[in-house]
ModelCIF file with pLDDT and N, C-alpha, C, O atoms, coordinates in Angstrom:
data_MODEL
#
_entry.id   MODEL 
#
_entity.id                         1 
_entity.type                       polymer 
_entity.pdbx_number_of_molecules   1 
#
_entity_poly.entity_id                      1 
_entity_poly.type                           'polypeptide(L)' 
_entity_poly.nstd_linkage                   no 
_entity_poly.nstd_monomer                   no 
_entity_poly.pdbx_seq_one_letter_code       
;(UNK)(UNK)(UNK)(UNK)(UNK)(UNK)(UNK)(UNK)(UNK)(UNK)(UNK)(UNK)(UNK)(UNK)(UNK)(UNK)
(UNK)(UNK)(UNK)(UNK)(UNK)(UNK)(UNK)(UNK)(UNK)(UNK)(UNK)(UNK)(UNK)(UNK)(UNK)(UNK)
(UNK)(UNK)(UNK)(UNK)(UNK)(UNK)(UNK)(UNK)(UNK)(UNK)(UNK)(UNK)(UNK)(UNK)(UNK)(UNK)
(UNK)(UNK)
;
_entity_poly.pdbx_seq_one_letter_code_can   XXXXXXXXXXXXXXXXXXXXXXXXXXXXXXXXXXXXXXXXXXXXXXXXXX 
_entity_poly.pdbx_strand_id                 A 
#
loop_
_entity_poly_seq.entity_id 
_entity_poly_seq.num 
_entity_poly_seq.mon_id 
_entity_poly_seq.hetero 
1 1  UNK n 
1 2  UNK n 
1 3  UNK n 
1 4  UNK n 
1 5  UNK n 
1 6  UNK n 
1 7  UNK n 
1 8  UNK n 
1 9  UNK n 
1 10 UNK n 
1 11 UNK n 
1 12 UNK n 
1 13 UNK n 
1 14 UNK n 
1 15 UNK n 
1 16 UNK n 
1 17 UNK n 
1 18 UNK n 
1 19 UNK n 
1 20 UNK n 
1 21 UNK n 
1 22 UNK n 
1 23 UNK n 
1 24 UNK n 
1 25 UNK n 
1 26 UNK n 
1 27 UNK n 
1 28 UNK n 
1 29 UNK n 
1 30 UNK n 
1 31 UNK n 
1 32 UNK n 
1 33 UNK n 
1 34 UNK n 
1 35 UNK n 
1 36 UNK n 
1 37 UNK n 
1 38 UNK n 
1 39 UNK n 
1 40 UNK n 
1 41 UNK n 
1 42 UNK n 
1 43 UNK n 
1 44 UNK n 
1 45 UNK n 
1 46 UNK n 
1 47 UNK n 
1 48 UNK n 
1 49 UNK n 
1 50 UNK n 
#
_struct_asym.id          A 
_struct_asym.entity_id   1 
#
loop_
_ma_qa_metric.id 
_ma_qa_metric.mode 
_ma_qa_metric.name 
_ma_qa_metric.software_group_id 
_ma_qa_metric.type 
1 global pLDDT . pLDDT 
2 local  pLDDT . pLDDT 
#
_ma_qa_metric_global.metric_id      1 
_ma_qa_metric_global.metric_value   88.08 
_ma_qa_metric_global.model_id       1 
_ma_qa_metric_global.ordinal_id     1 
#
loop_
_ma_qa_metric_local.label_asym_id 
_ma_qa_metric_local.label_comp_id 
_ma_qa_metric_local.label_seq_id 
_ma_qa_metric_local.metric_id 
_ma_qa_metric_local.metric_value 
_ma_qa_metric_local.model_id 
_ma_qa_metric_local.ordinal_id 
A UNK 1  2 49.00 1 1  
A UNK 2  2 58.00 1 2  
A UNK 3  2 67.00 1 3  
A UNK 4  2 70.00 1 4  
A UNK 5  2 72.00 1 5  
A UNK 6  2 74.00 1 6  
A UNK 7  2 88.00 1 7  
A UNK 8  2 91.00 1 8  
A UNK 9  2 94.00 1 9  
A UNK 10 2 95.00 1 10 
A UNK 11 2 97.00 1 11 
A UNK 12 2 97.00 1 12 
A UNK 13 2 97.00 1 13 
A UNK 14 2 96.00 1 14 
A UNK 15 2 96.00 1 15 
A UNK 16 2 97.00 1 16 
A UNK 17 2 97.00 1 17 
A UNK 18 2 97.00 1 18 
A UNK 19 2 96.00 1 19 
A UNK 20 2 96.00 1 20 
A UNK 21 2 95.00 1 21 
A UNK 22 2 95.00 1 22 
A UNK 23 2 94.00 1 23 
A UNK 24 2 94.00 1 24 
A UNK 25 2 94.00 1 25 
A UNK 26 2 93.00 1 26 
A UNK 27 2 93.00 1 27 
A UNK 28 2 95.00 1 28 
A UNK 29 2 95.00 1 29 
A UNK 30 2 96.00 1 30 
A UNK 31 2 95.00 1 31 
A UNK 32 2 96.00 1 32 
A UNK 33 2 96.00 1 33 
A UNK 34 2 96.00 1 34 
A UNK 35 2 97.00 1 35 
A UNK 36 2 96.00 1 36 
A UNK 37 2 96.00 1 37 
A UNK 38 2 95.00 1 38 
A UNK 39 2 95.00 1 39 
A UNK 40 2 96.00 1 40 
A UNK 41 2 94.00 1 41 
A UNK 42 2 94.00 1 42 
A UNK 43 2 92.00 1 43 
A UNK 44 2 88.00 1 44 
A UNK 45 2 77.00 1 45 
A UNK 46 2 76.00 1 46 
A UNK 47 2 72.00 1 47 
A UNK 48 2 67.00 1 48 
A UNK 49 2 62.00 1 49 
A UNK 50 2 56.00 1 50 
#
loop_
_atom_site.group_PDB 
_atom_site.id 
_atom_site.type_symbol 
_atom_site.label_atom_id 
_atom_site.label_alt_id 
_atom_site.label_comp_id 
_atom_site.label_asym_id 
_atom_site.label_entity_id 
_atom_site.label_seq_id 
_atom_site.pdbx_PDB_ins_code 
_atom_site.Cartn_x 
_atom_site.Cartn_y 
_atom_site.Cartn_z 
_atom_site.occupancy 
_atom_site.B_iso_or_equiv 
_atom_site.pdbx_formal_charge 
_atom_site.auth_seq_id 
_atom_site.auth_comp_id 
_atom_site.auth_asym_id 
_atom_site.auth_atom_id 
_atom_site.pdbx_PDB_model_num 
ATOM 1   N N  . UNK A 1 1  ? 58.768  139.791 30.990 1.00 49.00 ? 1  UNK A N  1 
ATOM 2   C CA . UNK A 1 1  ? 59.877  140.450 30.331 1.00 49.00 ? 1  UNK A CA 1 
ATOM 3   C C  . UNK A 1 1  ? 61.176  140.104 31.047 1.00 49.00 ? 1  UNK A C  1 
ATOM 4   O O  . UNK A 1 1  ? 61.344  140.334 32.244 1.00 49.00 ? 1  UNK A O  1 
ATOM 5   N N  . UNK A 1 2  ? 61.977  139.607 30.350 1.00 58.00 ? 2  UNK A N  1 
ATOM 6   C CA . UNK A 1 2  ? 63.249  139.049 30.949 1.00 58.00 ? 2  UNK A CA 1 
ATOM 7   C C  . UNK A 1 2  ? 64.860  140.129 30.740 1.00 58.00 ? 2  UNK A C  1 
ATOM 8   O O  . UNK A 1 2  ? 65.131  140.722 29.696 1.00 58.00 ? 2  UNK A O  1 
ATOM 9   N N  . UNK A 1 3  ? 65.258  140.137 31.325 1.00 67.00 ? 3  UNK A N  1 
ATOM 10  C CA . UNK A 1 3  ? 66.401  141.907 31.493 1.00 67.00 ? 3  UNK A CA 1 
ATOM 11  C C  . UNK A 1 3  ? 67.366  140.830 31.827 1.00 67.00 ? 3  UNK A C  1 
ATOM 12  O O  . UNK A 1 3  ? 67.207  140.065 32.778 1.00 67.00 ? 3  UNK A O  1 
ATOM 13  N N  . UNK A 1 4  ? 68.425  140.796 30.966 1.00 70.00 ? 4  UNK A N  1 
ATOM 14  C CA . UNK A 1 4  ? 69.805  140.081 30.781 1.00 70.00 ? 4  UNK A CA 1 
ATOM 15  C C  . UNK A 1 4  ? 71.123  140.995 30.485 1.00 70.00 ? 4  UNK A C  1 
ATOM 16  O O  . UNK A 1 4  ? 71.285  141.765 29.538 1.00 70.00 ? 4  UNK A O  1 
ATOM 17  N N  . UNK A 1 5  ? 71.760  140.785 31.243 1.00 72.00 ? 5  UNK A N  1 
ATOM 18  C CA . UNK A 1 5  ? 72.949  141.799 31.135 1.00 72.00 ? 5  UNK A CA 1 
ATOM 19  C C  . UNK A 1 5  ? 74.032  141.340 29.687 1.00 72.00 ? 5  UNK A C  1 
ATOM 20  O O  . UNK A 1 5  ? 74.891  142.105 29.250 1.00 72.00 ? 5  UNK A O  1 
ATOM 21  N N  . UNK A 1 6  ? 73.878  140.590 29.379 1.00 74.00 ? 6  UNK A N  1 
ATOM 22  C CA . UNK A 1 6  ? 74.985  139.394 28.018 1.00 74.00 ? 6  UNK A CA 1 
ATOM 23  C C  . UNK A 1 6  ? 75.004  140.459 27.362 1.00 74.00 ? 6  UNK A C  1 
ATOM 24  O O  . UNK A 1 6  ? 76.154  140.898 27.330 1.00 74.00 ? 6  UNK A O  1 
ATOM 25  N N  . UNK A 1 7  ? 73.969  141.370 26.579 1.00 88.00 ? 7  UNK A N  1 
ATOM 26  C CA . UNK A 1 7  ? 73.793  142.235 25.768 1.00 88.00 ? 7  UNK A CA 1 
ATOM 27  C C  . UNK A 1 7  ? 74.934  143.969 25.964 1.00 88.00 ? 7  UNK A C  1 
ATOM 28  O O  . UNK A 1 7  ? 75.387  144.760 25.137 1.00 88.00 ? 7  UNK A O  1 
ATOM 29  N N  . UNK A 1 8  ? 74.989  143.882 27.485 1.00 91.00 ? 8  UNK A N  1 
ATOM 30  C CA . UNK A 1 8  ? 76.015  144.748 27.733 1.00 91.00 ? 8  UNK A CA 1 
ATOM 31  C C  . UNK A 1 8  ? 77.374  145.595 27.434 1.00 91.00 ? 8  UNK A C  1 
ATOM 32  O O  . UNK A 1 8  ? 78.324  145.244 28.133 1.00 91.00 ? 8  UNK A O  1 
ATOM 33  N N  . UNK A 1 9  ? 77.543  146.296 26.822 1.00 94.00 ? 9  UNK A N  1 
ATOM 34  C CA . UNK A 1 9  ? 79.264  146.109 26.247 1.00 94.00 ? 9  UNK A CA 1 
ATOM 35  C C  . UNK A 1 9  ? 80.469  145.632 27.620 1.00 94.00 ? 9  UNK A C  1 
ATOM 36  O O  . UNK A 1 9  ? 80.166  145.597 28.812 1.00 94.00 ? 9  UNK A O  1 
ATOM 37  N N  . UNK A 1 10 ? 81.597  145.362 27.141 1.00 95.00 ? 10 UNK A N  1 
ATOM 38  C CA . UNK A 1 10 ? 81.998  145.031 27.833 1.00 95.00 ? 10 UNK A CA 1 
ATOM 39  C C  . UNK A 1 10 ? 83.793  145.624 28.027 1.00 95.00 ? 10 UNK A C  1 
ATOM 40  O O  . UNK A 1 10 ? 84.234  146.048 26.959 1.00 95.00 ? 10 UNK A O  1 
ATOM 41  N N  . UNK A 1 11 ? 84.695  145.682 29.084 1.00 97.00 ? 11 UNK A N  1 
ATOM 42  C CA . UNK A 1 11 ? 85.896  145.919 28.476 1.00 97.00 ? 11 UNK A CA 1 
ATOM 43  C C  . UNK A 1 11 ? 86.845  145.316 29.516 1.00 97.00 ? 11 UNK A C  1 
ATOM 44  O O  . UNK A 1 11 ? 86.544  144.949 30.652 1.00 97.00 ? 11 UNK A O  1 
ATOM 45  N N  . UNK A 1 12 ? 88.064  145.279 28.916 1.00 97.00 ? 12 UNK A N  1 
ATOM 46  C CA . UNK A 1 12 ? 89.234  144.702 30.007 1.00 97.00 ? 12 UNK A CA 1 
ATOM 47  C C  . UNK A 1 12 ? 90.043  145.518 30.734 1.00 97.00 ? 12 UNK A C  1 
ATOM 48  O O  . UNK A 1 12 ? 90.979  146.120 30.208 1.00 97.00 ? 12 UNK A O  1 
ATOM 49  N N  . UNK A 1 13 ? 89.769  145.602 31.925 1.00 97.00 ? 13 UNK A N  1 
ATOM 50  C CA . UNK A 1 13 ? 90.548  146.488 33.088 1.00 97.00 ? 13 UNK A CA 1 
ATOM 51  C C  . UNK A 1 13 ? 91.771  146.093 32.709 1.00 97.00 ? 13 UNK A C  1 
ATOM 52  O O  . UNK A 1 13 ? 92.121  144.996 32.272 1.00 97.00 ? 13 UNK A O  1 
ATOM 53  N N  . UNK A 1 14 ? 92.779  147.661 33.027 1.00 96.00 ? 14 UNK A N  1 
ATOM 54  C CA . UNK A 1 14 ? 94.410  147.888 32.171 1.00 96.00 ? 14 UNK A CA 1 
ATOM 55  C C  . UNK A 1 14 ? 95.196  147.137 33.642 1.00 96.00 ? 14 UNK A C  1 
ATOM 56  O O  . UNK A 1 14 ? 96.277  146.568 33.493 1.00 96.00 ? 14 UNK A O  1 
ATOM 57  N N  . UNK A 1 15 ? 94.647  147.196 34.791 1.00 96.00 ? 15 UNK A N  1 
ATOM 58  C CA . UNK A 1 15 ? 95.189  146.538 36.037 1.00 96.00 ? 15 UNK A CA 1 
ATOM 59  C C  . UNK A 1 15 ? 95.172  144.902 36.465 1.00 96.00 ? 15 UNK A C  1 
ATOM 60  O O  . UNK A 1 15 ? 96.032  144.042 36.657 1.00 96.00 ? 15 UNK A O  1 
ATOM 61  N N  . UNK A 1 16 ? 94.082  144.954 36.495 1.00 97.00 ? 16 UNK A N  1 
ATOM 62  C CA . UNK A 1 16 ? 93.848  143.221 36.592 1.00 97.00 ? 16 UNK A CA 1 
ATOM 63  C C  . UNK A 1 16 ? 93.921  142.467 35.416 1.00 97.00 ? 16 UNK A C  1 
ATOM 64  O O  . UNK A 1 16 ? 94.391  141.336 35.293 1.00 97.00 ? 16 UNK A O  1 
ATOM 65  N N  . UNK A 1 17 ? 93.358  143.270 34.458 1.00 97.00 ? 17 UNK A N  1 
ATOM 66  C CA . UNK A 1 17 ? 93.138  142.377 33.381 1.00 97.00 ? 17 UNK A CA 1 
ATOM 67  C C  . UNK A 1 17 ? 92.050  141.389 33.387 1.00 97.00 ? 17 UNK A C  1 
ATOM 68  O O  . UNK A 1 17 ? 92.255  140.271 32.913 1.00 97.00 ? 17 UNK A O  1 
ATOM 69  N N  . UNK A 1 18 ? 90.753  141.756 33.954 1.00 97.00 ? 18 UNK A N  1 
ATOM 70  C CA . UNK A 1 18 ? 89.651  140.896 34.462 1.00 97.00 ? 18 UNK A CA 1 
ATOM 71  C C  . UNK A 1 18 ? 88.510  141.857 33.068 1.00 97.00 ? 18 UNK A C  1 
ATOM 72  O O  . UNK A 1 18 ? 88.895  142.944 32.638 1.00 97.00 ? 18 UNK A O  1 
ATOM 73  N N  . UNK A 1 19 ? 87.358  141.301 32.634 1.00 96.00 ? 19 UNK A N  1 
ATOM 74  C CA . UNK A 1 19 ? 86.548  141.942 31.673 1.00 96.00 ? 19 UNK A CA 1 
ATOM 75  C C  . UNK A 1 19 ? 85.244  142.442 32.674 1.00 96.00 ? 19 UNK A C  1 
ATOM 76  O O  . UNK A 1 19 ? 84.551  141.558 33.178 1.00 96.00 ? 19 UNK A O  1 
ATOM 77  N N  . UNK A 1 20 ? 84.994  143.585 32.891 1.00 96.00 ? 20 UNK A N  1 
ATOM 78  C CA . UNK A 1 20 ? 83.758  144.331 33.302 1.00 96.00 ? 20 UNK A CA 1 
ATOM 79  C C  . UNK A 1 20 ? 83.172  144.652 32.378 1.00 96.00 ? 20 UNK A C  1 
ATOM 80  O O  . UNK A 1 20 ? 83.561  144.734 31.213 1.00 96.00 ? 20 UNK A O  1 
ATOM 81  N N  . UNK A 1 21 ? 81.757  144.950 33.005 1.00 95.00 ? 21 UNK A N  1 
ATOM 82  C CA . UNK A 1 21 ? 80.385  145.744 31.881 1.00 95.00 ? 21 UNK A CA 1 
ATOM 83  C C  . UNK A 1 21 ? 80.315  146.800 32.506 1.00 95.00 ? 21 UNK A C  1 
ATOM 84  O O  . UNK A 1 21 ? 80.645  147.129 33.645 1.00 95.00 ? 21 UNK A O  1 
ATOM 85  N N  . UNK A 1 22 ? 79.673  147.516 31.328 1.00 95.00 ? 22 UNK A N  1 
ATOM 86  C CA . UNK A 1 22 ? 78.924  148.821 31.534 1.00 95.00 ? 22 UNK A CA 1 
ATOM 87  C C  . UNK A 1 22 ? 78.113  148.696 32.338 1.00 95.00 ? 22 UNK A C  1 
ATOM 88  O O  . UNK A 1 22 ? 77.264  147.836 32.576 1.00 95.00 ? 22 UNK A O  1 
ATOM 89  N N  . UNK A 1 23 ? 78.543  150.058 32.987 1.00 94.00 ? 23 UNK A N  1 
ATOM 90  C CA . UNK A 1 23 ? 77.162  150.710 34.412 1.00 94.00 ? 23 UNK A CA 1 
ATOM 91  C C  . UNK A 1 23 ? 76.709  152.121 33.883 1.00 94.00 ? 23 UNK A C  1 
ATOM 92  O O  . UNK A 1 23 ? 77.221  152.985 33.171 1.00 94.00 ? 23 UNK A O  1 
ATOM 93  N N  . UNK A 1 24 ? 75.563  151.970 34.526 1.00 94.00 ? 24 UNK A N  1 
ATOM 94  C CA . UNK A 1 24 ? 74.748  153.043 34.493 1.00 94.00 ? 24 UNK A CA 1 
ATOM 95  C C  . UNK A 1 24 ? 75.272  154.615 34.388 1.00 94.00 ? 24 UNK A C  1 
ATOM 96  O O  . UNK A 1 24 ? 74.986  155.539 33.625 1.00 94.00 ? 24 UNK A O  1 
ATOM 97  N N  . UNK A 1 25 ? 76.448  154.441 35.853 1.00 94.00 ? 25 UNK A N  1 
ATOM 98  C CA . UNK A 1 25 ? 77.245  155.572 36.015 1.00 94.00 ? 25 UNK A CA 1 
ATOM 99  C C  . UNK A 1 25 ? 78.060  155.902 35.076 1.00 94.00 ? 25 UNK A C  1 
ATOM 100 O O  . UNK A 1 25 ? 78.317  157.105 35.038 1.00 94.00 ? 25 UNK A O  1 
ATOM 101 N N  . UNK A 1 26 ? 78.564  155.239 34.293 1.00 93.00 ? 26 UNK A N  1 
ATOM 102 C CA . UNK A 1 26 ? 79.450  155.215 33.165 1.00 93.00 ? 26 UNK A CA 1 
ATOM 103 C C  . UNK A 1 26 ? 79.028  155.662 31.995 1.00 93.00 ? 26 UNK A C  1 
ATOM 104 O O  . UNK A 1 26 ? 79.859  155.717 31.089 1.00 93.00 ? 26 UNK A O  1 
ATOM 105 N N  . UNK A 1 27 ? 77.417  156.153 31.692 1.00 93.00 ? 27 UNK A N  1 
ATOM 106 C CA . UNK A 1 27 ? 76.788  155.969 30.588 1.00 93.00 ? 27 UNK A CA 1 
ATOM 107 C C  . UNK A 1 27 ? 77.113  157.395 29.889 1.00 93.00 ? 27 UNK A C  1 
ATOM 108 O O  . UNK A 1 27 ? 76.735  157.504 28.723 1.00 93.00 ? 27 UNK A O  1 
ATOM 109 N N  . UNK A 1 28 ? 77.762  158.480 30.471 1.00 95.00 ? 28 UNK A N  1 
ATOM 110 C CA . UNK A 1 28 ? 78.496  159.589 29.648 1.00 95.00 ? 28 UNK A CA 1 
ATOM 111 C C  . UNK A 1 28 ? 80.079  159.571 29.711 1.00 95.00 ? 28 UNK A C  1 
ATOM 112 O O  . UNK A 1 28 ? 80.750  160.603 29.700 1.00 95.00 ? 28 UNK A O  1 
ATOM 113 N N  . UNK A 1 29 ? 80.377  158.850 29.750 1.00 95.00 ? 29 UNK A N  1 
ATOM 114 C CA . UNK A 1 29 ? 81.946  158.565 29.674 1.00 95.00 ? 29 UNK A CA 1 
ATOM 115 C C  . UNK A 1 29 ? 82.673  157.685 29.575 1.00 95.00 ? 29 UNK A C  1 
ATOM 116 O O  . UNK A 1 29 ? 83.826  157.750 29.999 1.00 95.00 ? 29 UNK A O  1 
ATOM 117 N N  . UNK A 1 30 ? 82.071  156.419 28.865 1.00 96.00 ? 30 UNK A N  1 
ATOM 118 C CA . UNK A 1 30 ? 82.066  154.777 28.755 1.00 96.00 ? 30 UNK A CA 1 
ATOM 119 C C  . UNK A 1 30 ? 83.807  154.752 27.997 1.00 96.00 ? 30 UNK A C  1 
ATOM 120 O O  . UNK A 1 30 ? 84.820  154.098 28.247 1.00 96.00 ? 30 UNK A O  1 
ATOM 121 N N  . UNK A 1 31 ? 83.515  155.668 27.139 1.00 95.00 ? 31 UNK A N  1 
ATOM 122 C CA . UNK A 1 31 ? 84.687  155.158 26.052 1.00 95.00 ? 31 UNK A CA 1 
ATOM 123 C C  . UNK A 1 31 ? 86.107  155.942 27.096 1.00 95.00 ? 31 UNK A C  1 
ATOM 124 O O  . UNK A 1 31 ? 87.222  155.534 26.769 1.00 95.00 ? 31 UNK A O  1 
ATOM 125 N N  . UNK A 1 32 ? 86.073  156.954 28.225 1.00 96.00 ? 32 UNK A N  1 
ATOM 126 C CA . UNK A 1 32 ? 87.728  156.857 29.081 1.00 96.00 ? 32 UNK A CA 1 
ATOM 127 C C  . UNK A 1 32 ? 87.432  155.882 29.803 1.00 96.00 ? 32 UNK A C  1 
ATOM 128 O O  . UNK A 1 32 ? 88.526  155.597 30.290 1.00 96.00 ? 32 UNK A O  1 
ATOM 129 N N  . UNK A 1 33 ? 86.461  154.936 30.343 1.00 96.00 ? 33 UNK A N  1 
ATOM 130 C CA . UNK A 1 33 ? 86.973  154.139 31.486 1.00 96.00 ? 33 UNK A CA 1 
ATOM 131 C C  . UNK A 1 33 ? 87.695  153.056 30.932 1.00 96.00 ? 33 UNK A C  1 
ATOM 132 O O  . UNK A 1 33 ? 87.581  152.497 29.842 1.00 96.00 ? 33 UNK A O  1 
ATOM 133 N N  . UNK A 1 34 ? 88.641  152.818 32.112 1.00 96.00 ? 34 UNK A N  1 
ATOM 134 C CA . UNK A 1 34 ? 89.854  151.984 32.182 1.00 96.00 ? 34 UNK A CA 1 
ATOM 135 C C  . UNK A 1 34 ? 89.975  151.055 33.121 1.00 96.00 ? 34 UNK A C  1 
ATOM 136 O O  . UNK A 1 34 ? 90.724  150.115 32.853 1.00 96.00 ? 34 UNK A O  1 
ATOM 137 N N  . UNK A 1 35 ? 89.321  151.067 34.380 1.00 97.00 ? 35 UNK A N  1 
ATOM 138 C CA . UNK A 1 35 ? 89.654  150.449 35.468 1.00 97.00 ? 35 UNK A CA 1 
ATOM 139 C C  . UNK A 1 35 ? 88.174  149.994 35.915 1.00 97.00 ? 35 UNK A C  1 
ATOM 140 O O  . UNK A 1 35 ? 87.187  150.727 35.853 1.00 97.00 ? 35 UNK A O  1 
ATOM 141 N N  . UNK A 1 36 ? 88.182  148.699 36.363 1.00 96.00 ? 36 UNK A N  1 
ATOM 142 C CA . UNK A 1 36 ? 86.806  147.782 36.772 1.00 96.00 ? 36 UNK A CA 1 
ATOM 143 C C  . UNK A 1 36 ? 86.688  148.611 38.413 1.00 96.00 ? 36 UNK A C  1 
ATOM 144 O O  . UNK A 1 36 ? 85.645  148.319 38.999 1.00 96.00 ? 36 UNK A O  1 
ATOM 145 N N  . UNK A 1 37 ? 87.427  149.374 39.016 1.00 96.00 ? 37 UNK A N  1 
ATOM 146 C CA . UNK A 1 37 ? 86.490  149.677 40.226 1.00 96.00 ? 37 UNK A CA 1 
ATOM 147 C C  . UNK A 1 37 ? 87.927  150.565 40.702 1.00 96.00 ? 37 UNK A C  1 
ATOM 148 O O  . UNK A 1 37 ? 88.962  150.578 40.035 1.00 96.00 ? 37 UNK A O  1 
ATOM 149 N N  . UNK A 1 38 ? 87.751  151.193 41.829 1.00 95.00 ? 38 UNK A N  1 
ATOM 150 C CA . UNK A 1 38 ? 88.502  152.207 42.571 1.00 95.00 ? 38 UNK A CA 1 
ATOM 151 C C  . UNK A 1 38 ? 89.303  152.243 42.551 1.00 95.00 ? 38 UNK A C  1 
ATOM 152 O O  . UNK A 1 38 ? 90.066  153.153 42.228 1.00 95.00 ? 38 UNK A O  1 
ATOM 153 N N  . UNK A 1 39 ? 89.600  150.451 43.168 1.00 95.00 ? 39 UNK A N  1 
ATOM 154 C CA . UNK A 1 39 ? 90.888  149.904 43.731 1.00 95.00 ? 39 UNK A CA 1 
ATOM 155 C C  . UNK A 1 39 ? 92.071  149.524 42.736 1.00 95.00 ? 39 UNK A C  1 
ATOM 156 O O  . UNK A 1 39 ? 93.266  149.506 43.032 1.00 95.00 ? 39 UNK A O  1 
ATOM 157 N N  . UNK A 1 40 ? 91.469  149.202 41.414 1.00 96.00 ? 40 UNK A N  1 
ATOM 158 C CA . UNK A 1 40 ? 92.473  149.353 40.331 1.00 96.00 ? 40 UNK A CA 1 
ATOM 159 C C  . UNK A 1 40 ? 93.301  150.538 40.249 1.00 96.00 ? 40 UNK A C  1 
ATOM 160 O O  . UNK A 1 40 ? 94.490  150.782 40.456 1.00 96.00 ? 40 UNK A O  1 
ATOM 161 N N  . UNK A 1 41 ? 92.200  151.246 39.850 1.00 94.00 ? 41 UNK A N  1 
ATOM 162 C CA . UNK A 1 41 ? 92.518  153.296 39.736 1.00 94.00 ? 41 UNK A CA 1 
ATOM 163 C C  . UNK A 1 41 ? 93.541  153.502 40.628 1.00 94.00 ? 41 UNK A C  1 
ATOM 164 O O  . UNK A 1 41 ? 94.512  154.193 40.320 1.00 94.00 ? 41 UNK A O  1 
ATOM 165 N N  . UNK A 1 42 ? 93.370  152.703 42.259 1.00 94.00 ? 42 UNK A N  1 
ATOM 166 C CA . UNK A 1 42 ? 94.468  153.075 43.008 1.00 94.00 ? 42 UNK A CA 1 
ATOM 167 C C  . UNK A 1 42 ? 95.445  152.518 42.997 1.00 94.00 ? 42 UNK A C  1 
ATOM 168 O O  . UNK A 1 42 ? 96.279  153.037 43.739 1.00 94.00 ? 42 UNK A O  1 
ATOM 169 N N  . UNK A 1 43 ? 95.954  151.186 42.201 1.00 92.00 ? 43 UNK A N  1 
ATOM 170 C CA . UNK A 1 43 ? 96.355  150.382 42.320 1.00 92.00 ? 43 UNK A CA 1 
ATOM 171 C C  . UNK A 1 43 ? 97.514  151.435 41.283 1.00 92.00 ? 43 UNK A C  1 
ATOM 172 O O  . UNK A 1 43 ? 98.538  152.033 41.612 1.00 92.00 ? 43 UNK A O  1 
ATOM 173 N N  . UNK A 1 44 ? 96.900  151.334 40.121 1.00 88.00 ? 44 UNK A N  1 
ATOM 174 C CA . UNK A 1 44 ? 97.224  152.027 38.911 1.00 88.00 ? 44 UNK A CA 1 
ATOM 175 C C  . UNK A 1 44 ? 98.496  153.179 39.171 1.00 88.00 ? 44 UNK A C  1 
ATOM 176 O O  . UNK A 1 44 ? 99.659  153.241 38.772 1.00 88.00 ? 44 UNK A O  1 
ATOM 177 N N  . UNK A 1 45 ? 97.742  153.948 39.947 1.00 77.00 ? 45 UNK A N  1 
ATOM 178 C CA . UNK A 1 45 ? 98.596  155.378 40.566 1.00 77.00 ? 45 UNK A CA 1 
ATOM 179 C C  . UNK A 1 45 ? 99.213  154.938 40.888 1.00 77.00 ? 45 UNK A C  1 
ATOM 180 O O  . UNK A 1 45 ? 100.177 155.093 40.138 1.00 77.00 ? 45 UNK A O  1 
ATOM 181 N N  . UNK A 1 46 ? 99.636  153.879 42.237 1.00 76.00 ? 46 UNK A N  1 
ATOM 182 C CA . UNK A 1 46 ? 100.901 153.397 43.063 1.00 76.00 ? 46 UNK A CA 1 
ATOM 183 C C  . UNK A 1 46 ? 101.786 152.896 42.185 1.00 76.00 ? 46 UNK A C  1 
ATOM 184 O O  . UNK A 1 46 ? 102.936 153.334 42.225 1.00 76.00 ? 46 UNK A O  1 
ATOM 185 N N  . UNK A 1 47 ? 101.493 152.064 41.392 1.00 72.00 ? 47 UNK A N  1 
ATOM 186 C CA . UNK A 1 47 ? 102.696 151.501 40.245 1.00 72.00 ? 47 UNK A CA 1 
ATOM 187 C C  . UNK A 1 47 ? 102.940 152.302 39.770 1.00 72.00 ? 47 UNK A C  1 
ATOM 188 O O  . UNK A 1 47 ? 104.029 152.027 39.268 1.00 72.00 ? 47 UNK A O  1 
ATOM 189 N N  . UNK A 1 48 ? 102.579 153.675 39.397 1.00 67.00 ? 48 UNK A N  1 
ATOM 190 C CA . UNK A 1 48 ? 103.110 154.560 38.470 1.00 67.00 ? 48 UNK A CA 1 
ATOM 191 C C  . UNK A 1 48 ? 104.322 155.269 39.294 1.00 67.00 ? 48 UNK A C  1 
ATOM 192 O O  . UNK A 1 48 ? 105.318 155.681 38.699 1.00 67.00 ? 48 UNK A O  1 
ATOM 193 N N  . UNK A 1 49 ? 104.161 155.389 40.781 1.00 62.00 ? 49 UNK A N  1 
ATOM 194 C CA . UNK A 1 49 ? 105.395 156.325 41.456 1.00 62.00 ? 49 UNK A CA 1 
ATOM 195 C C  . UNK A 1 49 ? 106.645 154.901 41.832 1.00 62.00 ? 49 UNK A C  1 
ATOM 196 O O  . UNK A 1 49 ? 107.833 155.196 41.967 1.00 62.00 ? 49 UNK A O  1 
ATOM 197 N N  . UNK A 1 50 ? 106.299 153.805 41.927 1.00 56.00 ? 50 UNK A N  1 
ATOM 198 C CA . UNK A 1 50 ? 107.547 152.760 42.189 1.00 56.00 ? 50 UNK A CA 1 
ATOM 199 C C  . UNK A 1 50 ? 108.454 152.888 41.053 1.00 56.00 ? 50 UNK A C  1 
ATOM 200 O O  . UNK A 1 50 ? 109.478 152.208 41.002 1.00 56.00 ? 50 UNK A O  1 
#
């Protein structure tokens, strides 16, 4: 049995602009995430107070 991630949804981080997949952790709240990992999220906040 072969387990391929291609099938995954997928979306484009609002920071980098790079395309991530769905995780596991995400699987009750898929449709607010916005950001491929922390460091966006933090990234995100700091541009918002400059």
């Amino acid at each position: 049995m072969s387990h391929t991630k291609a099938f995954l949804p997928h979306k484009i981080c609002v920071v980098c602009e790079r395309p991530f997949r769905w995780r596991r952790k995400w699987q009750r709240d898929w449709e607010q995430v916005k950001y491929c990992s922390q460091r966006c999220r933090q990234n995100s906040a700091s541009n918002r107070r400059d």
